[in-house]
C-alpha positions as CSV (number, residue, x, y, z in Angstrom):
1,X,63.8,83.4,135.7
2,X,60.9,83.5,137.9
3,X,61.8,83.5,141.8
4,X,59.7,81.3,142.9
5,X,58.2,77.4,141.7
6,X,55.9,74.4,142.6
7,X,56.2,71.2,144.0
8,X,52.8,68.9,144.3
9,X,53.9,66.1,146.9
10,X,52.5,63.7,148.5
11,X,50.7,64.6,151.9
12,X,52.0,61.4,153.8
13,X,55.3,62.1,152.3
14,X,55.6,66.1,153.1
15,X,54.1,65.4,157.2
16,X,57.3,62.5,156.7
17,X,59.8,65.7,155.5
18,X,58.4,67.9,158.5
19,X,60.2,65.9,160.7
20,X,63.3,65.4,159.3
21,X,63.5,69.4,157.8
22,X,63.7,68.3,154.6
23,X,61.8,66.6,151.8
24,X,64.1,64.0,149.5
25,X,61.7,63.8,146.6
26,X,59.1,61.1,145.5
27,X,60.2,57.8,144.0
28,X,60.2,59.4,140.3
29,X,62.2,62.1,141.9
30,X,65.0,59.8,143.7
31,X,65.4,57.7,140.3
32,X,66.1,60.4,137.9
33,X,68.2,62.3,140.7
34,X,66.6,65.1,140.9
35,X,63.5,66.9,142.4
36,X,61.1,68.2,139.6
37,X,59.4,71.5,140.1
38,X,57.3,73.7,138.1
39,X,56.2,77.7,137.0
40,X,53.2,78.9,137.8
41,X,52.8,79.1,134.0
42,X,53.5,75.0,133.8
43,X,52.0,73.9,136.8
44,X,48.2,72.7,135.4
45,X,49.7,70.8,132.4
46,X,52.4,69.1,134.8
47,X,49.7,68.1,137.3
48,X,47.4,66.9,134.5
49,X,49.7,64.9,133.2
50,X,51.5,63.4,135.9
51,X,49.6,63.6,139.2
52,X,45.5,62.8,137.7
53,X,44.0,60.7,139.7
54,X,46.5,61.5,142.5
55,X,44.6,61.7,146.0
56,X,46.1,63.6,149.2
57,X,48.4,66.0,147.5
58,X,50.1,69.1,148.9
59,X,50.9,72.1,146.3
60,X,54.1,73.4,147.9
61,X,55.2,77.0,146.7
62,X,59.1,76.9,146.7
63,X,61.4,80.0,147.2
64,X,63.8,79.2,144.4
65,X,66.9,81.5,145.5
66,X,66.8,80.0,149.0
67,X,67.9,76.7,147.1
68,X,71.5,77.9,146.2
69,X,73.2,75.7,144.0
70,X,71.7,72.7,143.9
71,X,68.9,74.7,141.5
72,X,69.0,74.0,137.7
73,X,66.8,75.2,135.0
74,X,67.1,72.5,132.3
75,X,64.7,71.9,129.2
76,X,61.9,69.0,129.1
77,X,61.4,66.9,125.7
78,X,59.3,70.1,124.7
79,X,62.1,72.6,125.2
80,X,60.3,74.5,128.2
81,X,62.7,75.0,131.3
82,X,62.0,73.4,134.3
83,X,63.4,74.1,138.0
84,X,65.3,70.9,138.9
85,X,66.8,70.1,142.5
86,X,69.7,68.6,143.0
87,X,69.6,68.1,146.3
88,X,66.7,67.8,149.5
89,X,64.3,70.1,149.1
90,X,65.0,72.3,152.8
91,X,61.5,73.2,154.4
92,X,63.1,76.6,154.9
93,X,62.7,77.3,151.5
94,X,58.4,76.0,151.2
95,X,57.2,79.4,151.3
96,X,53.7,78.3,152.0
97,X,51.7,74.9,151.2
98,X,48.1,74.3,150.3
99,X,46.0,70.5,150.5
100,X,44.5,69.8,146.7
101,X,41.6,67.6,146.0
102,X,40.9,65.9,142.5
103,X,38.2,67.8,140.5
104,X,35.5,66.1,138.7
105,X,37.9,65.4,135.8
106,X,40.2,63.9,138.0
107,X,42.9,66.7,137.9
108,X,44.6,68.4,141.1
109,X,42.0,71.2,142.5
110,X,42.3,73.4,145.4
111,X,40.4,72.3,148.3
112,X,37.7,74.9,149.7
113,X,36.4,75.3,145.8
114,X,39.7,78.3,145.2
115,X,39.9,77.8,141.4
116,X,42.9,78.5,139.2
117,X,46.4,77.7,139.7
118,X,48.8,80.0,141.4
């Protein structure tokens, strides 16, 4: 499994988790008890599908093995595996973070016009 995953959040909500040293998830997150995370290789479809439209997001690169236990790979209604948290998501482990803005088609884009996923 790859080392390290993604997390698009909420800007309001990850300045929120600076203070307190850890992000608890969004409201999806919180309900299905768990924090979703993606692969580079599943990242554009994931923010296509659930975050168009979406302003002031943070793309959040995530150092998996600094997450211990709490990390699970479990499969979607598609079969891919996806890194789930169960648990806060420590700051520790954001390896870096990077603002998006919406592109013309109203999908997640890097700001600054850096084009392409990680």
């Amino acid at each position: 499994m790859t080392k390290v995953a993604y997390k698009l959040v909420d800007r309001a909500e990850w300045e929120a988790a600076r203070a307190g040293g850890a992000y608890d998830g969004s409201a999806v997150d919180r309900a299905d008890g768990y924090i979703h995370m993606a692969t580079a290789a599943e990242l554009a479809e994931s923010a296509r599908r659930h975050y168009a439209g979406r302003q002031n997001l943070v793309l959040v690169e995530v150092d998996l093995p600094a997450l211990g236990e709490g990390l699970r790979w479990e499969a979607s209604r598609g079969g891919d595996l996806f890194p789930h948290l169960y648990g806060p998501l420590p700051l520790s482990a954001a390896r870096s973070e990077r603002r998006l803005a919406l592109a013309a088609d109203g999908s997640p884009a890097f700001e600054g016009g850096a084009s392409g996923w990680p």
